[in-house]
N, C-alpha and C positions, 0 to 999 in steps of 0.2 A: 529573431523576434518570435518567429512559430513557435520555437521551445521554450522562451522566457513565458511567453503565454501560456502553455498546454502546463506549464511549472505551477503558475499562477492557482489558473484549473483545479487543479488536481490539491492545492491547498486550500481553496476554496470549500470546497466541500466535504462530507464527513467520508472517510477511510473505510465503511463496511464493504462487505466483500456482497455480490449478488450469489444469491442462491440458485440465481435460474444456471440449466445449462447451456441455452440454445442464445441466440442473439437479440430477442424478441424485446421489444421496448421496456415492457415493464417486466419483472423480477417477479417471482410469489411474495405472496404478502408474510411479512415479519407478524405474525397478529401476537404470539406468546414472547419470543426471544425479546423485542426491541423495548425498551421502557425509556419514554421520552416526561423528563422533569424539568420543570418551569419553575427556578427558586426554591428549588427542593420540594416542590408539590409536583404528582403526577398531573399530566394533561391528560385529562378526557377527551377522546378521540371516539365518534362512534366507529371510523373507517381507521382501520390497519394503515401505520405507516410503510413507507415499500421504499426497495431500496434500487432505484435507476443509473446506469453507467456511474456505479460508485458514490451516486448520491442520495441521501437520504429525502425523500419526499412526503410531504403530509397536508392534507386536504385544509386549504387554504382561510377560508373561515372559522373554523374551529383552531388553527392552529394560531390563530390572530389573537382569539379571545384570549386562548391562555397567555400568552405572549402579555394581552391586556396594552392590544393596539386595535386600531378599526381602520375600518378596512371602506373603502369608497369606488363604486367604476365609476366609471367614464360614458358617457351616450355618445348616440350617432357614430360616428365613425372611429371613436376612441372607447368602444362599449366593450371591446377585449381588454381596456387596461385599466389596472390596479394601482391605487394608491393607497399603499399601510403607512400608517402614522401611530408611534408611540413617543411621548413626551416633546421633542424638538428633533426628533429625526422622521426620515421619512424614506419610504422605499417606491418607487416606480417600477410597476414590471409588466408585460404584455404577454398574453398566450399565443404560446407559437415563437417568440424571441426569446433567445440568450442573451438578451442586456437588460440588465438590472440597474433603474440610475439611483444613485443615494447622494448625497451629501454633497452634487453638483458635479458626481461622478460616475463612469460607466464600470459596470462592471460586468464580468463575461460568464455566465453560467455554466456550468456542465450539462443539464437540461432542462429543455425550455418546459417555459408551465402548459400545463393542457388538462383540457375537463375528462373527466372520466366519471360515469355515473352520475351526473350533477352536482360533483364536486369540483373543484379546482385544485391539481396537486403543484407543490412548488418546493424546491429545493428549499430545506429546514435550515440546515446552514445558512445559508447566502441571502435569506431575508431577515434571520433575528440578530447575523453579526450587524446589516444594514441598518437595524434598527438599535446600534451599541450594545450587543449583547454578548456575551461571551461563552462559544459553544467548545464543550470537552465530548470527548468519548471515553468512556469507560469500558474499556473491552472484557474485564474480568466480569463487569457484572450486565455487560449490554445493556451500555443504559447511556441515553445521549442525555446529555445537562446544562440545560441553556438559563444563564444566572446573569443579573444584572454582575457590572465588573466591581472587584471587590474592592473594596475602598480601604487603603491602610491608615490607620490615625495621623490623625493632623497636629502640626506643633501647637499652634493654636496662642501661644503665650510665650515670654519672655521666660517666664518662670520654668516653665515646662523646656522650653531651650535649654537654659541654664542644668539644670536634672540630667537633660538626656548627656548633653557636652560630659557631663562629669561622671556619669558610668560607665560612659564608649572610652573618657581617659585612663578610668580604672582597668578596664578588661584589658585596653590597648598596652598597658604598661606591665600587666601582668604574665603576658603568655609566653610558655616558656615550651620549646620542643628538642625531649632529647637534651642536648647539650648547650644546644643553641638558646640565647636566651630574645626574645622578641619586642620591641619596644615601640611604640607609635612614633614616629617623628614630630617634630613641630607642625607641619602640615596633614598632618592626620594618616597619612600614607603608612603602611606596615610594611616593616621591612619581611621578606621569605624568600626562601630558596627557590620558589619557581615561583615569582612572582611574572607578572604576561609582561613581554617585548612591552615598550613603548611607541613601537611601530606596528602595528598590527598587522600580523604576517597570515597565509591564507592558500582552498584546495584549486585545483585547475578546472578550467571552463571546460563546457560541455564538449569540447572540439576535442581536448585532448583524452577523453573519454571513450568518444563514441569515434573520431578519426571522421569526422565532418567538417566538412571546409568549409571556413567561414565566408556568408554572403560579403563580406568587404575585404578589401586586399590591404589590412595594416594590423597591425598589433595593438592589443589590449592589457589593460593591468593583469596582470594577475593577481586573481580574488579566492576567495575563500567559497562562497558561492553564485551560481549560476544566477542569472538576474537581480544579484545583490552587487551592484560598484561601491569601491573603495577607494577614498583620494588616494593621491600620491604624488611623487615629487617631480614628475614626469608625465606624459600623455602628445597622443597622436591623433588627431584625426584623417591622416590619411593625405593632408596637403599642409595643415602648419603641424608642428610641434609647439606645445606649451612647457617650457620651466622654470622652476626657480632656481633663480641665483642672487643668493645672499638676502642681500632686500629686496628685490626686484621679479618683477616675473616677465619673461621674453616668449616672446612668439617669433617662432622662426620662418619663415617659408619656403617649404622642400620640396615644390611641385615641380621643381628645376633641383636635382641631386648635385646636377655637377656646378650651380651656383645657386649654394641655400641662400638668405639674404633675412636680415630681419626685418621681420614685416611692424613691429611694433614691441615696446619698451613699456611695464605697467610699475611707474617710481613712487613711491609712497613718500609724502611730504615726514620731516625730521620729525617735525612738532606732533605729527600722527604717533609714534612711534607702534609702528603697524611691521610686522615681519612675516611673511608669508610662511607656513608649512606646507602647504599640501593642498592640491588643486582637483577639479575635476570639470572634463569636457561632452558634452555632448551636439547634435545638429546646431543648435543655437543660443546654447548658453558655455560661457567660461567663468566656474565658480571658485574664486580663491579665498581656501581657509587659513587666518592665521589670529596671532596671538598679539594683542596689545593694551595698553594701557586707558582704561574710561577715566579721563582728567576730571576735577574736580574744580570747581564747584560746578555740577548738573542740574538744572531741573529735573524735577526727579515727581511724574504723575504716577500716581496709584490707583489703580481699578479699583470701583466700588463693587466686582460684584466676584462673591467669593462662591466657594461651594455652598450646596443646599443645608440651611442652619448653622452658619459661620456670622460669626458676627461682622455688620458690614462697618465698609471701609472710608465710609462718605465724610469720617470728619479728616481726614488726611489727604482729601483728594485735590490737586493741584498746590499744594503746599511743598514748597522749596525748601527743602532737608539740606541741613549746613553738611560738609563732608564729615568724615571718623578723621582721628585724628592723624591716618595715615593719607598720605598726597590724592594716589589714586587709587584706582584696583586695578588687578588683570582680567583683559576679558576674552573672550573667542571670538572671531569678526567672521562672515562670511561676506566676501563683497559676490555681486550676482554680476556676467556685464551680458551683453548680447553680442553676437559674434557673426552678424550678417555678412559681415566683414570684418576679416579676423585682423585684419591691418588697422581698425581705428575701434577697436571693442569699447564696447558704452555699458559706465554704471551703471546700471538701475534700480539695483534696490541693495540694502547691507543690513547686515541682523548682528545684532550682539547677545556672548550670554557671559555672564560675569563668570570667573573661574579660569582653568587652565584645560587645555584640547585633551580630551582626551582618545576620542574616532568619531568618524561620522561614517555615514552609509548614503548610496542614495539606487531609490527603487523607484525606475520610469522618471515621474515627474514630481516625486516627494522626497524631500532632502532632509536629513535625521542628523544631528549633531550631540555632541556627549562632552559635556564642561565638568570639571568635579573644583566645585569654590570651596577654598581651603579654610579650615576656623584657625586662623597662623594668630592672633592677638585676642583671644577673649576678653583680655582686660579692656580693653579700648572698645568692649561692644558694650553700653551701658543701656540698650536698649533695643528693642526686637527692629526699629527700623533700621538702626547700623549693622543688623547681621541680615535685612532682606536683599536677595543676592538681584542685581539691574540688568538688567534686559531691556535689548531695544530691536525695531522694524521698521523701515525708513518705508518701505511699502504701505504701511497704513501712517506714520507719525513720525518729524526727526528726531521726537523726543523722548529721553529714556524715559524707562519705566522700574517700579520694583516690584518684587512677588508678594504679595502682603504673608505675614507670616503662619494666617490659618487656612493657608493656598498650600501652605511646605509641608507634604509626611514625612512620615520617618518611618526606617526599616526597624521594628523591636527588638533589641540585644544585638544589636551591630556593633562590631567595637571600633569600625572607622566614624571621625568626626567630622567629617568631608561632606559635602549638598554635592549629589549630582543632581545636574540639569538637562535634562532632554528638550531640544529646542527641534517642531517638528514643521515643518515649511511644505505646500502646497505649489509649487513651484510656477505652474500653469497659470495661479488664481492670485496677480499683481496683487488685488484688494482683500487677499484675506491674512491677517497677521499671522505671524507664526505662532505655532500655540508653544508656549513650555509651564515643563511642570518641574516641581525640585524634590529631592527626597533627600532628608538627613541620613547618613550612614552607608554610602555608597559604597563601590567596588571600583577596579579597574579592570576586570575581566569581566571584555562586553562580545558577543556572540550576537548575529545576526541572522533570521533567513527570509526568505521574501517577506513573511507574516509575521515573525516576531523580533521583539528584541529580547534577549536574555542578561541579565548583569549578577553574575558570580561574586557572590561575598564570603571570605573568611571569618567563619564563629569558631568558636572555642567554648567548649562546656568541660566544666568541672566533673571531673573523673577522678575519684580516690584524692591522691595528695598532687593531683598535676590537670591535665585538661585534653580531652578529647578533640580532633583537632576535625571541622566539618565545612560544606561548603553552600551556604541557605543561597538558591537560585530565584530571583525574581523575574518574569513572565512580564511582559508587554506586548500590547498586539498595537501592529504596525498598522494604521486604519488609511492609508491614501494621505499623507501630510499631519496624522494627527496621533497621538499614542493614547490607550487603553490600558490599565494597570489589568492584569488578568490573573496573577495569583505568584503562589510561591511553592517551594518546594526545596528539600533537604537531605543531600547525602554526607557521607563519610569524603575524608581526605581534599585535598585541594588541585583544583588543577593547573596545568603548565601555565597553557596561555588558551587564548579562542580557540584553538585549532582540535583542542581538549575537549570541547565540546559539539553540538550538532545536531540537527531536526530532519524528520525525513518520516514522511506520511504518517505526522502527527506526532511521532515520537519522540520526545529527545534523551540524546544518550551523550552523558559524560564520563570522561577518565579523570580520575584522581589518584597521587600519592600518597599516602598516609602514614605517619611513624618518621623515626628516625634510622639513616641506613644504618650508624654505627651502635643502634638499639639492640637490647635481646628482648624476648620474650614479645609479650605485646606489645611493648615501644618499636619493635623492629618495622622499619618502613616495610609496605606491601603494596602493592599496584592493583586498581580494582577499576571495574567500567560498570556502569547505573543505566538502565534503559526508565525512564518516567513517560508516561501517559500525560494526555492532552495537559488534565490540571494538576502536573507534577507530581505524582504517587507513585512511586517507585513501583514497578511490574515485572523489571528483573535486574540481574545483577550477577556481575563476575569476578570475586573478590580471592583474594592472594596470590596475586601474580608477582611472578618473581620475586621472593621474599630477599630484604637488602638491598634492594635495587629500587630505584627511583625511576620515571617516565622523563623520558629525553624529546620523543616527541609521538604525534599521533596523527590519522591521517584517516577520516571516516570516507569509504565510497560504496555508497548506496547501502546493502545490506551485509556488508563488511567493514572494519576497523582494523588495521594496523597502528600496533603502539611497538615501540623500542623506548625498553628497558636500558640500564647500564650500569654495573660501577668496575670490572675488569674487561668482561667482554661485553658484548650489542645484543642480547636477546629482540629477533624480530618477533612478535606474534600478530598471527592471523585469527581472527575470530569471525564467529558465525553468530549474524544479526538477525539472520531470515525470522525467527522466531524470538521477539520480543522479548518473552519471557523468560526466554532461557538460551542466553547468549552463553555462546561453545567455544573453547578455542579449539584452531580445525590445523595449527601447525606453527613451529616454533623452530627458529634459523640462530645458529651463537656465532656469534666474527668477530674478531679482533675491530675494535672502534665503534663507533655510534654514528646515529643519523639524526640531526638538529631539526630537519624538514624533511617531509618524504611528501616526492610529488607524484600521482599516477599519473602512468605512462599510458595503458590500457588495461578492460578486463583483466589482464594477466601479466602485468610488472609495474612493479613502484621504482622509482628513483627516487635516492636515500642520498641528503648531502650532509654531510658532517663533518668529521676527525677519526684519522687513522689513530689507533693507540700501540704502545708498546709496555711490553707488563714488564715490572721490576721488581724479583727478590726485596721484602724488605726484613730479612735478616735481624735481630738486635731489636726491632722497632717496641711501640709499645703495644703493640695488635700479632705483629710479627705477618701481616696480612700484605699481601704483594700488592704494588701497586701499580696501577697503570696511567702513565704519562702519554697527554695527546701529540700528536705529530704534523703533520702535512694536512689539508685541506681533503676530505676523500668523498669522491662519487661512486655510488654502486648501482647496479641495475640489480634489483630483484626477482626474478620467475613466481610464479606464483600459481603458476597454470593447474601444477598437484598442489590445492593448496594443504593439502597435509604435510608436504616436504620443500617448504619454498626455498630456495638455494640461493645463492650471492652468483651470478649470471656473468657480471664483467666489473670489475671496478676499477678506479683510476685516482691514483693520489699525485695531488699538485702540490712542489713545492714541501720543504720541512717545517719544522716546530715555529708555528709565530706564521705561517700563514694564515688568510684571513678573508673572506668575502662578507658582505653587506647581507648577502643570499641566506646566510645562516642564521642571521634574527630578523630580518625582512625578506621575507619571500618576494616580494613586488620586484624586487632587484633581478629576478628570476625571467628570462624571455625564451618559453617556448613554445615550438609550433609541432604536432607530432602530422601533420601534412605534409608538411616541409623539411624533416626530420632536423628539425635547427633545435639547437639547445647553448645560451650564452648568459654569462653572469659576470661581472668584477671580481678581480684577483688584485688581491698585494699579496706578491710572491716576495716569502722569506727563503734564504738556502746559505747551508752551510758551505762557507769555503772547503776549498780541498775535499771535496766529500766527491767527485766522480774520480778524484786520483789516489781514492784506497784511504785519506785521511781519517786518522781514528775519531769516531762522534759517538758522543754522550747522547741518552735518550732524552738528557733533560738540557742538552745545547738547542739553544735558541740559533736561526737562521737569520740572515741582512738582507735585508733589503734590495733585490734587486729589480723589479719590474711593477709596477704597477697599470692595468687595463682589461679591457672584454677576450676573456677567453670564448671560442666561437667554437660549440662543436655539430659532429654529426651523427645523431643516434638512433641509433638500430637495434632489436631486440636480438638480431642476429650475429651483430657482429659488432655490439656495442657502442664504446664512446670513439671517436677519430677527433680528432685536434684540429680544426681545418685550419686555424690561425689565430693570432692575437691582435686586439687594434688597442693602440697607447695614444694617450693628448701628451705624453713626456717623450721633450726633446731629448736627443743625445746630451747638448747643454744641462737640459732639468737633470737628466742620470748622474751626471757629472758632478750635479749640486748637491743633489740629495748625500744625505747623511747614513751610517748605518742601519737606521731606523726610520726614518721620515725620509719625505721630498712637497714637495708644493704639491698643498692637496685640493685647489682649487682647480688642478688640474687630472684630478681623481675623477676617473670614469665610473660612473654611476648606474646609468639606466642604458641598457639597450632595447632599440624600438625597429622596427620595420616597418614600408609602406612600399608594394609594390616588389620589384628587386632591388630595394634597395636596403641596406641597416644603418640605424644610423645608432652613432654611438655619441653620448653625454656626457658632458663635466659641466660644471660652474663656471666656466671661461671657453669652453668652447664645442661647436656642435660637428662632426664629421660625418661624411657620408660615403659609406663604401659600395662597394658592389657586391651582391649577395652570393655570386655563385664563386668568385675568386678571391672575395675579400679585398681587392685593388680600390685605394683610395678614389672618390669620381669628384669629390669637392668638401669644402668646409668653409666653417663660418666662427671667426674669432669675436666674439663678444665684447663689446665696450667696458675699460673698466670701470669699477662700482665706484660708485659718489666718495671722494677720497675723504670726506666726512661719516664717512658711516660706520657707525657703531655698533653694532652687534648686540652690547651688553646692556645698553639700555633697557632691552624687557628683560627680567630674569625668569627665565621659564624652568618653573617647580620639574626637577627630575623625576621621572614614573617610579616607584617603588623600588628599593636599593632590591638588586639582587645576587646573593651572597653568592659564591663561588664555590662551584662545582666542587665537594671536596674530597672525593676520589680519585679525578681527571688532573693530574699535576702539570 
């Protein structure tokens, strides 16, 4: 909690550096360097802004004015504190206190306000975002820029719907890269070669970082960042386990290992036709996200109040809108329950957002979900109210609602035809609705960090007789339950997935591939990384990396980046972040195979999971270019300590051609503890017959089927990976059943979790628990089976972006 906090902190406030040398409160005063603008006007300051423990401070009534807020104290005993008020927000703050309350919330300063001279100085940051305002730093020109948030045009019309629908069709049908040719799908999705998981894969917590033990004795997701969770299909808190199976979600309780027992069963009625994906836990909430159908016919109420100069919505309000002429839609559910008692967990409040899941987040006690409502029938939308996408919150109303349609922006020149909906919940505050907002033309590459959200979209601009192929980023600042559109910004090339991208004291920095591998000249793919400043303005930049080669995966920690390249051997690169502006590469590793994820280990080694490859003459061909075929599942340990000569340390290949872990496009699958030197994931082990008795194999023979479950290992920077053991839910019976290729995969191990000494290992039918230091079974728990009526197919959940096949990796 200390560090999710001091995280917080430190984003909180503006990133200049103090001039002073000594430790003394306040810094020398900025009077020349610092230029603070208000909506693109300078603020008139008689007193010099100054720069305290990393924050920027500036004398509190003038910095109000500009702002164009007023400013009120308090008497008698409340004569130290401030209330600023600008339009419908409002800031509370005391001199002498680090808490800031705004919008029914506290908020933790870096330093407290205090008089100096007869003025009042106060952290600049932390009262005008309080006040909805959106603060940048511009380092190139030292200039801080506090702007109301930028507002992108609104659909506004029917007509204007219709326009935008038919030039994101045109773009979308048009793009062509390379060889490949590009086509929108029916649901507006573009198909690409690195298009993001579906599962949104992520970096290791602050533990495996810094080698800090965590104040509690159980296992946690693995996330992408540090005080950012991420559902998932699995979760602990330490005495039940939570998962889902099939339609169902079970709570087990493992406060007794050697007899788990189910503490409770959450069954979603047929007629619901509700399907859980993905869950998340914390002291006293169990929130289950899934995907189901809004049946029709609904009342269907419409707010009357739109944005400022929208035309209002009062003649449609409380009018019952007949369905489209399709049944229902699909929508996004979150049920909420309370978990005082994790044996009888109680509903209490469920949120819909019409569309298909696409991630959510959740920071403290504010829950962020991400829908993308697909335009799959235009024809059947004969009017802007059958394309307003429904949303509901049983916390304030059980009754849906719609977005009215001059509530929906749109991203300009997007060539997806898709609404994302951010739907942003306050978790704490029963009575406050969830807010969501919708934007025509979304993405599916969404990036998270405490403060923002990010969502990467694919443009394409006309270049000669073909099209440049770019990645416009959209900026949302994550306000406590509530989002803030904050801006945009534009590089070259596209990235993998989230993991491609990244924030970190203020900056953010993305990798992209650009071109096609089997291109010459300019077309020839190139690998580049983008550092952008607060409001997206590109500041530096590291372009042509490994020309022909494509970004397999990337892994930002703190002021370095690791990316691997690929298309015969693994180029690893190391690069140097320290300086924004001009990001270095500081060293570069070639190995036979690639790495899919790469997780750090510490300061000084990544683990790299991937595929071993093996290269093949291709003699006769039409390139005559050798190719390289993947093999066995493979782990490496990286050094990295010289980071000009990082080296392959230990590596360990599982299993032949047509193995396969979950681990490789979902990291969450991933359970490690670097305290504990435990490291374990799911294996379906393929292997060739005859292959340990000298039998001749092809690089391009596929492996059978022989084992499926949690490889458990022990890792050391010293002395690498050790096998401690394997735990399987397949019986000798199941081995016997399975076929060369398959076996009962509801008995496929999934998630491995730890609480205590114990691990417990998951499948959809059954939960076991071993013993952590021998791996010796201590108890299990076989699962009820699922309602012999259940169906699965009844929601049909839109697939995430087709993505094309690797096609140098045979």
């Amino acid at each position: 909690m200390r560090k999710t906090i001091l995280g917080l902190l430190l984003c909180s406030m503006l990133a200049i550096p103090s001039v002073s040398a000594d430790k003394a409160t306040v810094a020398r005063p900025q009077q020349k360097d610092i230029q603070i603008r208000v909506n693109g006007n300078p603020a008139a300051l008689s007193q010099p802004a100054l720069t305290e423990n990393n924050a920027l401070v500036v004398p509190l009534a003038e910095a109000a004015e500009a702002l164009g807020a007023k400013v009120a104290w308090g008497t008698g005993a409340n004569r130290d504190t401030a209330t600023i008020e600008r339009g419908d927000r409002s800031a509370r703050l005391t001199i002498g206190s680090v808490s800031l309350e705004t919008d029914g919330r506290t908020v933790k300063l870096e330093t407290a306000p205090r008089r100096s001279g007869g003025d009042v100085y106060v952290p600049l940051r932390a009262l005008s975002e309080a006040l909805g305002m959106i603060v940048a730093w511009d380092g190139a020109g030292r200039i801080v820029r506090v702007d109301d948030p930028a507002a992108l045009p609104a659909i506004g019309t029917y007509k204007k719907l219709s326009e935008l629908i038919g030039k994101a069709n045109e773009r979308g049908n048009l793009y062509r890269r390379g060889d490949i040719l590009f086509t929108t799908t029916e649901g507006g999705m573009m198909e690409s070669p690195v298009a993001e998981s579906p599962l949104n894969v992520a970096p290791v917590a602050e533990e495996s970082l810094t080698g800090a033990v965590p104040t509690d004795d159980y296992s946690r997701t693995n996330v992408q960042t540090e005080g950012v969770d991420e559902a998932d299909w699995a979760k602990t808190d330490g005495r039940f386990v939570y998962q889902i199976s099939g339609s169902r979600v079970l709570i087990a309780d493992v406060s007794d290992p050697r007899a788990p027992k189910l503490a409770a069963t959450l069954e979603y009625d047929a007629t619901e036709r509700f399907v859980p994906q993905e869950l998340y836990v914390d002291e006293s909430r169990l929130i289950v996200i899934g995907q189901n159908w809004i049946s029709s016919p609904v009342p269907l109420v419409v707010e009357d109040e739109g944005p400022e100069g929208s035309a209002p919505a009062t003649d449609r309000k409380g009018i019952s809108i007949l369905p489209v002429p399709e049944a229902s839609r699909s929508a996004v559910t979150a049920k909420i329950y309370e978990i005082g008692n994790a044996d009888a967990p109680k509903l209490v409040r469920e949120t819909k957002l019409e569309g298909q899941y696409v991630t959510s987040r959740k920071i403290d006690d504010a829950l962020y979900i991400v829908s993308n409502k697909g335009y799959f029938y235009p024809t059947l939308y004969e009017t802007a109210q059958d394309y307003e996408p429904w949303y509901g919150d049983t916390g304030r109303s059980p009754e849906l609602k719609k977005l009215p349609i001059d509530r929906i922006r749109y991203f300009p020149g997007s060539p997806d035809n898709t609404t994302m909906l951010i739907g942003a919940l306050d978790l704490s505050k029963s009575d406050r609705e969830m807010q969501v907002s919708a934007y025509l033309g979304s993405g599916q590459t969404i990036y998270a960090s405490t403060k923002h959200l990010y969502a990467a979209i694919p443009e394409y601009v006309a270049k000669g007789d073909g099209f440049q192929e770019r990645t416009k980023v959209h900026k949302f600042r994550l306000d406590g339950g509530s989002v803030v559109y904050a801006g945009e910004g534009s590089v070259p090339g596209t990235p993998l997935n989230q993991y491609s991208m990244d924030e970190h004291q203020g900056f953010f920095r993305i990798a992209t591939t650009k071109g096609n591998m089997w291109g010459s000249g300019e077309a020839q793919s190139t690998n580049n990384l983008y550092v952008l400043d607060e409001g997206l303005k590109t500041v530096g930049k590291l372009e042509k990396l490994a020309p022909g080669e494509r970004i397999y995966s990337v892994r930002f920690v703190g002021k370095r980046a690791y990316i691997v390249t690929f298309r015969n051997v693994d180029p690893l690169f190391a690069i140097d972040l320290r300086d924004p502006a001009k990001p270095s590469v500081l060293g570069q590793l070639k190995i036979p195979g690639y790495s899919d994820y790469l997780h750090p280990y510490d300061d000084n080694h990544i683990i790299g999971f991937g595929k071993d490859t093996e290269v093949q003459s291709s003699k006769g061909s039409e390139t005559g270019e050798p190719m390289a075929f993947y093999q066995g599942l493979k782990m490496a340990l990286f050094d990295v300590s010289d980071v000009a000569r990082p080296k392959e340390k230990f590596k360990e290949i599982i299993g032949d051609r047509g193995t396969h872990s979950e681990l490789l496009s979902n990291p969450k699958a991933l359970l490690f503890s670097k305290s504990r030197n435990l490291l374990a994931f799911p294996v379906e082990l393929m292997e060739i017959p005859n292959k340990a008795s000298g039998g001749k194999q092809e690089i391009t023979e596929y492996g059978e089927f022989v084992y499926q479950g949690a490889y458990v290992y022990r890792i050391d920077p010293n002395e690498g990976f050790k096998l401690r053991g394997r735990i399987t839910h397949l019986s000798d019976e199941d081995f016997l059943k399975s076929g060369q290729y398959g076996y009962d995969d509801s008995k496929a191990v999934r998630r491995i979790l730890y609480s205590g000494d114990t691990l417990f290992t998951l499948s959809a039918s059954e939960l076991k628990a071993s013993d952590m230091a021998s791996l010796a079974e201590k108890g299990k728990l076989i699962y009820p089976e699922p309602p012999a009526d259940e169906n699965y197919e009844e929601i049909p959940i839109v697939p995430a972006p087709i993505q094309i096949p690797r096609p140098i990796v045979r």
